[in-house]
C-alpha positions as CSV (number, residue, x, y, z in Angstrom):
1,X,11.7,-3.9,9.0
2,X,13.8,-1.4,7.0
3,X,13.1,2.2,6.7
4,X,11.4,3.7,3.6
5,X,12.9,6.6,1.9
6,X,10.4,8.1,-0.1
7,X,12.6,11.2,-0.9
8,X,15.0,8.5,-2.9
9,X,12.0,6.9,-3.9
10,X,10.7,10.0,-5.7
11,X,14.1,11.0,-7.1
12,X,14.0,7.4,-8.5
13,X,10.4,7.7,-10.1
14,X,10.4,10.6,-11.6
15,X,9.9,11.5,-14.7
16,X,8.5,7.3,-15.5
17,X,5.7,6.9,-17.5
18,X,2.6,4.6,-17.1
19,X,0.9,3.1,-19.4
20,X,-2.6,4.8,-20.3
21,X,-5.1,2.7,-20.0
22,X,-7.5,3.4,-22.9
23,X,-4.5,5.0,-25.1
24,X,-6.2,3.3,-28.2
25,X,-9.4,4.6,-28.0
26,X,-7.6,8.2,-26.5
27,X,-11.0,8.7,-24.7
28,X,-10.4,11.0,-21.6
29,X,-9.8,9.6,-18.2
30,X,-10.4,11.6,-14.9
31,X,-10.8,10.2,-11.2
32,X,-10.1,6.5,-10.0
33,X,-9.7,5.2,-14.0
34,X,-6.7,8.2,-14.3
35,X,-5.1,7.4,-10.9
36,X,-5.0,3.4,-10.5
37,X,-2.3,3.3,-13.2
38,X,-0.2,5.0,-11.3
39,X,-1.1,3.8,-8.2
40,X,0.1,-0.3,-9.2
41,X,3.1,1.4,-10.9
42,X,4.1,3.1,-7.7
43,X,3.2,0.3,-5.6
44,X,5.2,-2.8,-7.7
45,X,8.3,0.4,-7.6
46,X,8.1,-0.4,-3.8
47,X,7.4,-3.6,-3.5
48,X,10.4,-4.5,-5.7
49,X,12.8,-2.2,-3.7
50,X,11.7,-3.0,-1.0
51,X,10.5,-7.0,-0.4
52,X,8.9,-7.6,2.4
53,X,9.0,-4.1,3.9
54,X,5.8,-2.6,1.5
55,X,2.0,-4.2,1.9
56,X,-1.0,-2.9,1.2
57,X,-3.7,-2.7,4.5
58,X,-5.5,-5.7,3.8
59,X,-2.0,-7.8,2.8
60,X,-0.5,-5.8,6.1
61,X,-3.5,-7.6,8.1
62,X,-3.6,-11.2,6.5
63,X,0.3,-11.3,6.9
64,X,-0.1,-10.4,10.5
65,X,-3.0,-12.3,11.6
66,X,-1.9,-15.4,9.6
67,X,1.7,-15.1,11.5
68,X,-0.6,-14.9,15.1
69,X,-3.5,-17.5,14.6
70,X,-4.9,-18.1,18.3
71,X,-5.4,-14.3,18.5
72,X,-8.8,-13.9,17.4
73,X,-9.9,-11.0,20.3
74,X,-10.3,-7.4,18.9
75,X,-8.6,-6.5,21.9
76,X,-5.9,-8.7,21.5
77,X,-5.5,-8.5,17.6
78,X,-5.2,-4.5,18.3
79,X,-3.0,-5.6,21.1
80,X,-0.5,-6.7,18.3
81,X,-0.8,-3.6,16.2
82,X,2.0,-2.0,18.3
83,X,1.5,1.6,16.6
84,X,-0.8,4.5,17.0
85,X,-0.8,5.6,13.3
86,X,-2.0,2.0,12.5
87,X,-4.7,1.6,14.9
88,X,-6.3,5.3,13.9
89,X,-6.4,4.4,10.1
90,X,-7.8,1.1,11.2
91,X,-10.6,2.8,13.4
92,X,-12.4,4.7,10.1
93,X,-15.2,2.6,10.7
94,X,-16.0,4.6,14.3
């Protein structure tokens, strides 16, 4: 898996627009409505420079567990999560 830059990745983005989502109607936008524009633009940035290198956690998981089929354990599924940063964002639910 290649290495992310996100320093070149910000150089590249800045300064890009998005889209506003209720430009027509120029009604106000604040909290999730004002960041998910971003957000996809940011993430299809990635994805394109990056194929195969830039998934979102539940994408991250299918991928994974689709690859790995006879492991169906929780032991053994974390077993193949080979990363300590993964498995703490994967344990929110503790």
């Amino acid at each position: 898996m290649k290495r992310v830059d996100f320093k070149a990745v910000l150089e590249e983005m800045k300064n890009t627009e998005v889209v506003r989502p209720n430009s027509a109607t120029a009604g106000t936008l604040s909290g999730h409505a004002a960041g998910e524009p971003f957000e996809k633009s940011v993430y299809a940035h990635l994805k394109e420079s990056y194929p195969g290198n830039i998934f979102k956690q539940y994408e991250y998981l299918n991928d994974l567990y689709s690859k790995h089929p006879k492991v169906i354990s929780l032991a053994d599924r974390y077993a193949l999560l080979d990363s300590p940063t993964v498995l703490f964002l994967l344990s929110r639910g503790r």
